[in-house]
C-alpha positions as CSV (number, residue, x, y, z in Angstrom):
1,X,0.0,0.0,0.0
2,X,1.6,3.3,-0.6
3,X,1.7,6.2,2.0
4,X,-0.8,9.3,1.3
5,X,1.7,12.1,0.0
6,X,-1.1,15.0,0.3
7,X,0.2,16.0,3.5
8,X,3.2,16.1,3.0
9,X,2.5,18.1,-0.3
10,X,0.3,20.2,1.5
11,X,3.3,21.0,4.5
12,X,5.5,22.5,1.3
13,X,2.6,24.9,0.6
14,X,2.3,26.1,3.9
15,X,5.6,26.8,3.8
16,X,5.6,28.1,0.8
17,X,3.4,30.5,1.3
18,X,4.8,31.8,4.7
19,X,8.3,32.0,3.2
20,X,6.8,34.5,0.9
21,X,4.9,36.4,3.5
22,X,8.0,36.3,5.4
23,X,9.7,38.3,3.1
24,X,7.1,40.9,2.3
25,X,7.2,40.8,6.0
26,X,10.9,42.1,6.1
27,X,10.4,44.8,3.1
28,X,7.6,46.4,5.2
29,X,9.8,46.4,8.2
30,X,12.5,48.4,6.0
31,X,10.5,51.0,5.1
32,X,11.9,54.7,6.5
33,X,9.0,56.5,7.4
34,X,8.3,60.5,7.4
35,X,9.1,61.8,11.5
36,X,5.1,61.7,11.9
37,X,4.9,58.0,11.4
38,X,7.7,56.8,12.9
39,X,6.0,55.8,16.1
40,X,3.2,54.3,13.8
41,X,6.0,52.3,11.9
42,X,7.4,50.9,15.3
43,X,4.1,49.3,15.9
44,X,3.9,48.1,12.2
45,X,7.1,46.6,12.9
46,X,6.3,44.7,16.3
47,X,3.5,43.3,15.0
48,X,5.3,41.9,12.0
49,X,8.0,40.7,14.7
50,X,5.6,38.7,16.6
51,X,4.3,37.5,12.9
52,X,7.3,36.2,12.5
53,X,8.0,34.4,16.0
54,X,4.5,32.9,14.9
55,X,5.6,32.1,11.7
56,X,8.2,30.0,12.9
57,X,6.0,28.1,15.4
58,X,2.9,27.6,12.9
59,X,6.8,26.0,10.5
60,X,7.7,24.0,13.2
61,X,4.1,22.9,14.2
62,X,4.2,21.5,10.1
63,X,7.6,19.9,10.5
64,X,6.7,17.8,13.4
65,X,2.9,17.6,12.9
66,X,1.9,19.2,16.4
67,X,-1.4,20.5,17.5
68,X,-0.7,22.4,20.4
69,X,2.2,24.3,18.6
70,X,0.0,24.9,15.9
71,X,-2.5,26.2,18.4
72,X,0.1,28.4,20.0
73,X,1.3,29.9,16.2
74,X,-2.0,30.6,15.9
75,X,-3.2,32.7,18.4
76,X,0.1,34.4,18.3
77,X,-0.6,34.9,14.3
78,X,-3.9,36.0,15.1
79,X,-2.6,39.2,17.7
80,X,0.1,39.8,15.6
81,X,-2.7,40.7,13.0
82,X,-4.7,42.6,15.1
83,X,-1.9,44.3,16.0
84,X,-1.1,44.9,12.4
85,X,-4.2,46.0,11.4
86,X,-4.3,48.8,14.5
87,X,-1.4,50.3,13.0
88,X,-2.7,50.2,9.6
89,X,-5.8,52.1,11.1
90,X,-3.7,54.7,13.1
91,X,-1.4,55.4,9.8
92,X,-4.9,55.9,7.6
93,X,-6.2,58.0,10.9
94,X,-2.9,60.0,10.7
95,X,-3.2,60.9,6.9
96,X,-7.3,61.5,6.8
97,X,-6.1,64.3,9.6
98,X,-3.4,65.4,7.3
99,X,-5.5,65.9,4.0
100,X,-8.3,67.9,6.1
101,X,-5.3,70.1,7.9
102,X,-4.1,70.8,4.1
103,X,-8.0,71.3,3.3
């Protein structure tokens, strides 16, 4: 009988696709900012930090086919996100107030 290769398929995806998030990942946290965003930017790049921490978990949960570390890489994904996504806000916040200042 021969052994299901789907999941192992399926593991080079995964990583796959996080290695290429990865590296957007390390472009964003690059990024030189104008002085009003740079506080904004140092939250952008915590949260892609903690991505990245998460990363590796959710890779290692793949590599050794682990529930709880997927679990863990998980819910650290899932702050790292929010925490993303509140720095996204604050940076859109900061340039709406911007435009109506020049208004």
């Amino acid at each position: 009988m021969e052994k299901d290769k789907t999941l192992l398929t399926n593991q080079e995806k995964v990583k796959a696709q996080l290695e290429k998030v990865y590296a957007e990942s390390k472009k964003l946290q690059d990024i030189k900012p104008p002085k009003q965003y740079e506080n904004l930017q140092m939250e952008l790049k915590k949260s892609l930090i903690l991505y990245e921490k998460s990363r590796d978990k959710i890779l290692e949960s793949v590599d050794e086919i682990s529930e709880t570390k997927a679990d863990i890489g998980t819910k650290s994904l899932n702050e790292a996100m929010g925490m993303f996504g509140k720095a996204i806000d604050d940076i859109r916040a900061l340039d709406e107030q911007s435009v109506s200042e020049v208004e």
